[in-house]
C-alpha positions as CSV (number, residue, x, y, z in Angstrom):
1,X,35.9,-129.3,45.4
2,X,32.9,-131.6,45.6
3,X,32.0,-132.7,42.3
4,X,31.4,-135.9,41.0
5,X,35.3,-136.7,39.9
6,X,36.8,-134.1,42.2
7,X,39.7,-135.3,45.0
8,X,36.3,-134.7,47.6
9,X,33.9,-136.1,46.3
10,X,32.5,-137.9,48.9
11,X,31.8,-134.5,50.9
12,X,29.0,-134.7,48.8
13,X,27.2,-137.3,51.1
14,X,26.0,-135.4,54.1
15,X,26.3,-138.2,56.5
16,X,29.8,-138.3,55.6
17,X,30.8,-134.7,55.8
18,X,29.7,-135.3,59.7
19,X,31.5,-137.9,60.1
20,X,34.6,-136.8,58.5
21,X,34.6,-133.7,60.5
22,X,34.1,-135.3,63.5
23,X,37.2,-137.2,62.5
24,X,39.1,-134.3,62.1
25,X,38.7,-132.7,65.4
26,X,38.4,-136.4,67.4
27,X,41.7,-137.9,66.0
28,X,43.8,-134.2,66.5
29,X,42.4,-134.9,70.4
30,X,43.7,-138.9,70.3
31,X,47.3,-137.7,68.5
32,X,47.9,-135.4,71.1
33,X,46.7,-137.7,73.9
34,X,48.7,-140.2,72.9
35,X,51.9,-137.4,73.4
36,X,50.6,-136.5,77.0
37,X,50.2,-140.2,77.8
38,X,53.5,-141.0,76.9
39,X,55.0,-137.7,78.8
40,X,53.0,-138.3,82.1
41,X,54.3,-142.2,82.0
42,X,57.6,-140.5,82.2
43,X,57.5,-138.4,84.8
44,X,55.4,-141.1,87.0
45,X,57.7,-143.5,86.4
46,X,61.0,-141.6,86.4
47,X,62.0,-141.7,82.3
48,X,61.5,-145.7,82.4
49,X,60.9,-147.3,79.2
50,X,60.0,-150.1,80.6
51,X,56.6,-148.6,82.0
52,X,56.0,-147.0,78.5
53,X,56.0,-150.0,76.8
54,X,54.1,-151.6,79.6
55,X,51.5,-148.7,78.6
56,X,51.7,-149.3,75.0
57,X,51.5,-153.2,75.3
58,X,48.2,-152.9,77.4
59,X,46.5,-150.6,74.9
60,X,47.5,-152.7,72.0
61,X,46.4,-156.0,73.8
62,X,42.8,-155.9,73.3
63,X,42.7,-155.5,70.0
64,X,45.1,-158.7,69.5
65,X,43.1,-160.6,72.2
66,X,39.3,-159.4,71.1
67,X,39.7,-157.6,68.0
68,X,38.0,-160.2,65.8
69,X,35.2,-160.1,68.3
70,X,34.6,-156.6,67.4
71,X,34.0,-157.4,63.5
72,X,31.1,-160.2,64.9
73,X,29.5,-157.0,66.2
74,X,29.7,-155.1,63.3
75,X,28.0,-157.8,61.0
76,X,25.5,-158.3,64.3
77,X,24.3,-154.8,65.4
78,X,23.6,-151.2,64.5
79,X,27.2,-149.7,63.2
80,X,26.0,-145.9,63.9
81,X,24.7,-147.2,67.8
82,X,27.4,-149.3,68.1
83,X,30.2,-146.1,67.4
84,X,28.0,-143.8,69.4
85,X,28.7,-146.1,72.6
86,X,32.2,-146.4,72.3
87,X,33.2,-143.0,71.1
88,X,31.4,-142.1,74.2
89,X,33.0,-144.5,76.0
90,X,36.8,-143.5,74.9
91,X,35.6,-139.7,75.6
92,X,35.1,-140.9,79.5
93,X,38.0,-142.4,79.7
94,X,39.9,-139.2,78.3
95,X,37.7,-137.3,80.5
96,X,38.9,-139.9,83.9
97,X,42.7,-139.5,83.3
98,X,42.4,-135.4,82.5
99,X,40.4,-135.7,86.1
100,X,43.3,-137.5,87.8
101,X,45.8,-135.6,86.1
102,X,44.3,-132.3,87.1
103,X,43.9,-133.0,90.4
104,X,47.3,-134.4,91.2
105,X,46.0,-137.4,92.2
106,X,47.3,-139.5,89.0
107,X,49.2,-143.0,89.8
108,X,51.4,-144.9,87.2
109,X,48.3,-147.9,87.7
110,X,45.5,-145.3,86.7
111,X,47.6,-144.7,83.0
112,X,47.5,-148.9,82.6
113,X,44.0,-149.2,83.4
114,X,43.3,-146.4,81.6
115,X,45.0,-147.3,78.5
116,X,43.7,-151.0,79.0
117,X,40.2,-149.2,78.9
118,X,40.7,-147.2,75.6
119,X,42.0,-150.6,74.0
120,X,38.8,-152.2,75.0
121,X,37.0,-149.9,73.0
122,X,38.9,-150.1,70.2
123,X,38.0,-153.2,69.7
124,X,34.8,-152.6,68.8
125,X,35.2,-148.8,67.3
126,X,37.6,-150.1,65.1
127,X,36.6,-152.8,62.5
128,X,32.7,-151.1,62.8
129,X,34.5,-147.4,61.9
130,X,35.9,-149.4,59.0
131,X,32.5,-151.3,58.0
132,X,30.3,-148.1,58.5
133,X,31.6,-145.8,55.4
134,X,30.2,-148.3,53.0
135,X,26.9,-147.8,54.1
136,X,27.0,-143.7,54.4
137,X,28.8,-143.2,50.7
138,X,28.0,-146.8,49.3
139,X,30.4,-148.8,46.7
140,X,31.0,-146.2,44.3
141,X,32.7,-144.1,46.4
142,X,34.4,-145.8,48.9
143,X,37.4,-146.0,47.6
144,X,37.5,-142.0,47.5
145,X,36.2,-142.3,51.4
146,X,38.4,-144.5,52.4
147,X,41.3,-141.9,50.7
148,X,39.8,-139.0,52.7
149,X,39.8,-141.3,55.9
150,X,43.8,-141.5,55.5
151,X,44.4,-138.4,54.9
152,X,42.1,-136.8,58.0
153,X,44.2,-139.4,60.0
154,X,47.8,-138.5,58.7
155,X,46.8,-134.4,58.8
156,X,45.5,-135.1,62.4
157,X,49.0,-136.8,63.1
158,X,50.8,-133.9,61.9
159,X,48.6,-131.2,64.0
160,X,47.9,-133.0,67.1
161,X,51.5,-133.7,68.6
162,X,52.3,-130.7,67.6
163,X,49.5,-128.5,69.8
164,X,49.9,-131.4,72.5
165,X,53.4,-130.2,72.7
166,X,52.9,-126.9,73.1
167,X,50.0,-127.5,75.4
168,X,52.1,-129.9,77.4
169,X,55.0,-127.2,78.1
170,X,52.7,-124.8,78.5
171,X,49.8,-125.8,80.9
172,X,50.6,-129.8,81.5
173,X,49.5,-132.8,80.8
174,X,46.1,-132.9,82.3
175,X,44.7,-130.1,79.8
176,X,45.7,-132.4,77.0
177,X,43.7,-135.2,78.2
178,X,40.8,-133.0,78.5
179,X,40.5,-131.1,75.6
180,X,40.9,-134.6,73.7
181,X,37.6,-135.7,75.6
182,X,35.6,-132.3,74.9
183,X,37.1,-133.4,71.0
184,X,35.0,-136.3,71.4
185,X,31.7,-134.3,71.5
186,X,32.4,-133.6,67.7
187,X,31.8,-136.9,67.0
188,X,29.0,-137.7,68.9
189,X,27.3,-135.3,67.6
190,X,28.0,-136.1,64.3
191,X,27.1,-139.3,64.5
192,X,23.6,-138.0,66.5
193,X,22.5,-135.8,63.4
194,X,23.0,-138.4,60.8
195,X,20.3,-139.2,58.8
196,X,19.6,-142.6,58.8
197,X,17.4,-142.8,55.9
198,X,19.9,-141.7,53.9
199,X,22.3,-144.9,55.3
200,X,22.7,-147.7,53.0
201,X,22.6,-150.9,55.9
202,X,23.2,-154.4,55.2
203,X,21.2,-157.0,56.3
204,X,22.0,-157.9,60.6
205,X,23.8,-161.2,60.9
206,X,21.8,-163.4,63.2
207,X,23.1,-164.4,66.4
208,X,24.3,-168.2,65.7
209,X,27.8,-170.4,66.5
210,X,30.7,-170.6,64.6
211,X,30.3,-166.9,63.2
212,X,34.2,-165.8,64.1
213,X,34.9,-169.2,62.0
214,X,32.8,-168.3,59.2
215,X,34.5,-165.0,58.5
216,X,38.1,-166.7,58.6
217,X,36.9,-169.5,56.2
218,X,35.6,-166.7,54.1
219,X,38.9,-165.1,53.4
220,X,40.9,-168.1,53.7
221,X,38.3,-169.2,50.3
222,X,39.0,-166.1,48.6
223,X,42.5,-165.2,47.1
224,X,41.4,-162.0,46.1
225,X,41.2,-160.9,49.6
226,X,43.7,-163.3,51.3
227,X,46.8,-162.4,49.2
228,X,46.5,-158.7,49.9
229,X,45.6,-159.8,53.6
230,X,49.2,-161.6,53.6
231,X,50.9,-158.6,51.8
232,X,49.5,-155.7,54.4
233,X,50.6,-158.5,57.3
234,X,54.3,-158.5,55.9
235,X,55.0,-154.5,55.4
236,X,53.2,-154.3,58.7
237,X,55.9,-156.5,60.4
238,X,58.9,-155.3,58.0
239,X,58.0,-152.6,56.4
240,X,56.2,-150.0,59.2
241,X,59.0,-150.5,61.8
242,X,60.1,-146.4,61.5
243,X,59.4,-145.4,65.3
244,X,62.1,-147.9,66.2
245,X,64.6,-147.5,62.8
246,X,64.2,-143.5,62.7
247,X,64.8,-142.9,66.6
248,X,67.9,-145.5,65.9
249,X,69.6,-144.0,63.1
250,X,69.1,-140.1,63.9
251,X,71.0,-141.3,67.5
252,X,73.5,-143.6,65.9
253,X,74.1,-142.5,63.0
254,X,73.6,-138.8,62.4
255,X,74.4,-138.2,66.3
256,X,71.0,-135.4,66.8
257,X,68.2,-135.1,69.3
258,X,64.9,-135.9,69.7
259,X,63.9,-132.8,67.7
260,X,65.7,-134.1,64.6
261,X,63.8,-137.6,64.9
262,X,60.4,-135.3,65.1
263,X,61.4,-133.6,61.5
264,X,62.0,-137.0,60.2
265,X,58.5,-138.4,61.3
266,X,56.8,-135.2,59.8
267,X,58.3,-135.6,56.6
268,X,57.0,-138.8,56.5
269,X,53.4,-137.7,57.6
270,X,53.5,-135.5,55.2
271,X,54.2,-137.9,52.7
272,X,51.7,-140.1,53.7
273,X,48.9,-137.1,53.5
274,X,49.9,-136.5,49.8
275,X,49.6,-140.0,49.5
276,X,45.9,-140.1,50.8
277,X,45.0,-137.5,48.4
278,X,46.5,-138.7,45.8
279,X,44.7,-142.0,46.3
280,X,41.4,-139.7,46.7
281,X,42.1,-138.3,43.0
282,X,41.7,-142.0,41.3
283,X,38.5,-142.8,39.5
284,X,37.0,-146.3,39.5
285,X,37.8,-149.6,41.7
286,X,41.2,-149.9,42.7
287,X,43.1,-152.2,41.0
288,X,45.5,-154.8,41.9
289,X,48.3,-153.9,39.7
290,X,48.3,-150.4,42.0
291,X,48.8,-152.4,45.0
292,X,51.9,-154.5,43.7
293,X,53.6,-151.6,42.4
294,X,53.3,-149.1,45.2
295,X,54.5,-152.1,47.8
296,X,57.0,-152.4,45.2
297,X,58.0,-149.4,45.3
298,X,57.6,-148.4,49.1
299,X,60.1,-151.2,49.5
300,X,62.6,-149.8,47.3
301,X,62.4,-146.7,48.1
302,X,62.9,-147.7,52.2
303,X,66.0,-149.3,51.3
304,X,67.3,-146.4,49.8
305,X,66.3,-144.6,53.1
306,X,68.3,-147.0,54.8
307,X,71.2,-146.1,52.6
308,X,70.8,-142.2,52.4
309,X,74.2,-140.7,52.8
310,X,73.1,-137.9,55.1
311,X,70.5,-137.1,57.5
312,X,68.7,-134.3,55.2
313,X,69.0,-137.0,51.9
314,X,66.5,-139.3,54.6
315,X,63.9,-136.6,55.2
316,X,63.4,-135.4,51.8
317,X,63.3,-140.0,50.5
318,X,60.8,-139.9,53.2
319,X,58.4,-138.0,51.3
320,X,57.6,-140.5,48.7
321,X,58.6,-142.9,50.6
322,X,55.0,-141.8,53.1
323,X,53.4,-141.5,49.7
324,X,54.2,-145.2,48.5
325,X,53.1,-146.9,51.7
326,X,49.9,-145.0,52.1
327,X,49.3,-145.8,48.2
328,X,49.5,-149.4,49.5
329,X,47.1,-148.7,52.3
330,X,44.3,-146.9,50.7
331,X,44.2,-149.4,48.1
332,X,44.6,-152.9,50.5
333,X,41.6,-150.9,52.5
334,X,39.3,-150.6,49.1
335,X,39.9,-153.7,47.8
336,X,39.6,-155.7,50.5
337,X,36.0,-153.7,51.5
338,X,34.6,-153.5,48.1
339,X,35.6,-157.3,47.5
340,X,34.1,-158.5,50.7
341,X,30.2,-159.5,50.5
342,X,28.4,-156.9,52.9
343,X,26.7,-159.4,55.8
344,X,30.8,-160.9,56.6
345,X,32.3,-157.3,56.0
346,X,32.8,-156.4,60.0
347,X,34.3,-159.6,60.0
348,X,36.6,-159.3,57.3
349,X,37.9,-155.7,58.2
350,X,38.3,-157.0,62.0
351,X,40.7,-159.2,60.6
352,X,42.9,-157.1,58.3
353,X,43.0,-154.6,61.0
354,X,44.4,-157.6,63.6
355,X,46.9,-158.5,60.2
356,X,47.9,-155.4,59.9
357,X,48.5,-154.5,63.6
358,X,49.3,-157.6,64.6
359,X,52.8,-158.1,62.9
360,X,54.3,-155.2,65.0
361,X,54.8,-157.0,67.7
362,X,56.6,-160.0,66.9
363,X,58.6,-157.4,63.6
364,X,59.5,-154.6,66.0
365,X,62.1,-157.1,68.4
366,X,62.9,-158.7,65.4
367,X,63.9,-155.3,63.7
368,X,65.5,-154.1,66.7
369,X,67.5,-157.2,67.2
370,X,68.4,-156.7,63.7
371,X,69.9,-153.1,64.1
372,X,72.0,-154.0,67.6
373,X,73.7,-157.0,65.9
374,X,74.7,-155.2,62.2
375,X,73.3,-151.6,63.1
376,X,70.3,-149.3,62.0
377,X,70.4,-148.8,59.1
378,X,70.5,-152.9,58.1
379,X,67.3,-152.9,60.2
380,X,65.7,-150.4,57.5
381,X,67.2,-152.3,54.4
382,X,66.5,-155.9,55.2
383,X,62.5,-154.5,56.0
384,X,62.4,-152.7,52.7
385,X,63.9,-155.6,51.2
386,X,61.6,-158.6,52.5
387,X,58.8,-155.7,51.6
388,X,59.5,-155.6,48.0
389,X,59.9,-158.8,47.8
390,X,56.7,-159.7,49.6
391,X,55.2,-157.4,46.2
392,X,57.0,-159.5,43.9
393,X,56.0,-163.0,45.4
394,X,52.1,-161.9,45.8
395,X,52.0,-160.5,42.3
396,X,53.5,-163.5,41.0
397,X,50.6,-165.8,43.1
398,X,47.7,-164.0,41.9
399,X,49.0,-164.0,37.8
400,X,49.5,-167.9,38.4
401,X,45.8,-168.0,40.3
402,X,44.3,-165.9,37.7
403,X,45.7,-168.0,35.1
404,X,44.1,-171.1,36.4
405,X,40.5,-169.0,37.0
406,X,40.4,-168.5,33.7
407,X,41.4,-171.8,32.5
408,X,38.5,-173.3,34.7
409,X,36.4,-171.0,33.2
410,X,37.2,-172.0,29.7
411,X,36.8,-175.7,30.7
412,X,33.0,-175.2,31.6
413,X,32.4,-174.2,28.5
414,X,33.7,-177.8,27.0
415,X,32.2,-181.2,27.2
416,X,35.1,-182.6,28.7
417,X,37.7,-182.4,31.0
418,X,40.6,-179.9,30.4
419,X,43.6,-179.5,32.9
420,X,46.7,-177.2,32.5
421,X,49.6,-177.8,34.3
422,X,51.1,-174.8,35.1
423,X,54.3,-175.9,36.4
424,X,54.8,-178.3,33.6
425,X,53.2,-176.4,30.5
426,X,51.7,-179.8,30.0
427,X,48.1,-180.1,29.2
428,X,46.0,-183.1,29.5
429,X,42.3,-184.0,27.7
């Protein structure tokens, strides 16, 4: 379904359908990856957690360290030449550890430097990803693109630890690595048979100073983009803790394995891909009003995970509860693309990637500390309650700013000066 109105729509752009199903195949490969990774870690290091962590930290770290970096180069440079060299880049580095792996010659300090490697990348593939579906689909449907981008990820979550599991008991580790760098052909080539006439670029930002400054002093001037910046910072720190609450309670609580703590994340995948095509469905901008109440609402609704009675009352709230937060998602995404001004926008999405990433690290302790002082399941109500009312609070902000936009506005108009104090009700000529 490719018409104009249709949940698809933006199939319609051929540049897109490359690059969407190069997606599809690319991020199956990076899911399952990430399952080998995490499996070989083990075994080199003897089940230590500590090592794992050591592995996720590293890969994580460039992004906090560099990531706003990345957006300079996607205001700066060629988006399409700029993904081609570090897809291709990430597919080596697949392609290195599958080597290793397959050989038997794989040590614990390859996996870090690995992992470092891949992080590197993502700094730039990242925020110019994000920045380059405006210019293959353009404004009108973007918000429809960036639907379809949540939902290739969260179907590609669903499939691609699944197969790496299977693969993994079946013919190792080292397999998994390399089929995920052959996956990275799909996207290369993609990206190699696009049509750049048919691109819509904006304008290269010249090479000067104070460029990483401009873009923050751009969102920190616009409360459009700033107060939903803020908002997808605290459910990233609060709200998206479930690796740690999930693999908590289902221990704890419900007394199950590993494979019951699986179900549980697939439920919520699932929820999450209805979600994303849900958000797909809408016609027209996205509004502000849809952001509030599906942050709203994710935060309810996770507190009422927190308090399900039984293990199979969680997996079936964890359907719309997945449907709620990638709501919130889809629609932080659009607005904060289609509100930023085109030459900053690499900029701009660098950041609300680093906000939105960013918070696990310091809410994940915090949310762990949280569930071995009062148990797991405070850890998921107190993040579903500071969600909600992180909704509440921003909602309430941008009434009161809109208010006084509108008042300025009606001031202009008059020959003299006209000031309503909000806080007061007291108004002054």
């Amino acid at each position: 379904m490719t018409d104009g109105h249709g949940t698809f729509r933006s199939l319609r752009n051929r540049n897109y359908r490359l690059f969407a199903s190069g997606q599809v195949i690319s991020l199956s490969g990076t899911w399952g990856q990430r399952v080998a990774q995490d499996w070989l870690v083990l075994e080199l290091s003897g089940n230590s957690g500590i090592a794992l962590g050591i592995t996720t930290g590293l890969q994580f770290l460039p992004v906090l360290l560099f990531g706003l970096y990345g957006g300079v180069l996607a205001d700066r440079y060629d988006k399409r030449r700029l993904l081609l060299g570090a897809q291709a880049a990430m597919g080596v580095l697949a392609l290195v550890l599958a080597v290793l792996d397959l050989t038997g010659s794989v040590q614990l300090w390859h996996v870090y430097a690995l992992a470092f490697g891949l992080g590197l990348a993502s700094v730039v593939d990242t925020p110019v990803r994000q920045a380059f579906v405006s210019e293959m689909v353009g404004p009108d449907d973007l918000p429809n693109a960036v639907s379809l981008n949540s939902a290739t990820f969260n179907s590609a979550r669903i499939v691609g630890p699944a197969v790496a599991g299977i693969a993994i008991a079946a013919v190792g580790t080292g397999w998994v690595f390399a089929a995920n760098a052959l996956s990275y052909v799909a996207v290369l080539a993609g990206l190699q048979a696009m049509r750049t006439a048919d691109l819509q670029p904006v304008k290269k930002l010249a090479r000067a100073k104070g460029q990483l400054r401009e873009g923050l002093a751009y969102v920190r001037a616009r409360p459009d983009l700033l107060v939903p910046m803020v908002l997808v910072f605290m459910v990233g720190t609060f709200g998206l803790n479930f690796q740690i609450t999930l693999a908590l309670v289902v221990k704890e609580v419900f007394g199950r394995g590993a494979g019951a703590y699986g179900l549980l994340s697939a439920f919520l995948a699932v929820g999450s891909l209805v979600g994303a095509l849900a958000s797909a469905r809408r016609r027209g901008p996205p509004r502000q009003r849809t952001l509030f109440a599906a942050v709203l609402v994710f935060g309810l609704l996770e507190v009422l995970v927190g308090l399900a009675p039984s293990y199979e009352v969680m997996a079936l709230l964890l359907v719309p509860t997945g449907v709620a937060v990638l709501t919130f998602t889809t629609t932080a995404n659009s607005i904060i693309q289609l509100g930023s001004a085109p030459e900053v926008r690499g900029r701009v999405m660098a950041l609300y990637i680093l906000v939105f990433l960013g918070g696990t690290p310091a809410g994940a302790p915090l949310i762990g500390a949280l569930a071995e002082a009062f148990g797991p399941r405070s850890s998921i109500v107190v993040g579903g309650v500071v969600t909600a009312l992180s909704g509440i609070v921003a909602a309430i902000v941008m009434t009161r700013l809109r208010s006084l936009t509108l008042q300025a506005h009606l001031v202009r108009r008059r020959p003299h000066v006209h000031v309503r104090r909000l806080d007061l009700g007291v108004t002054e000529d």
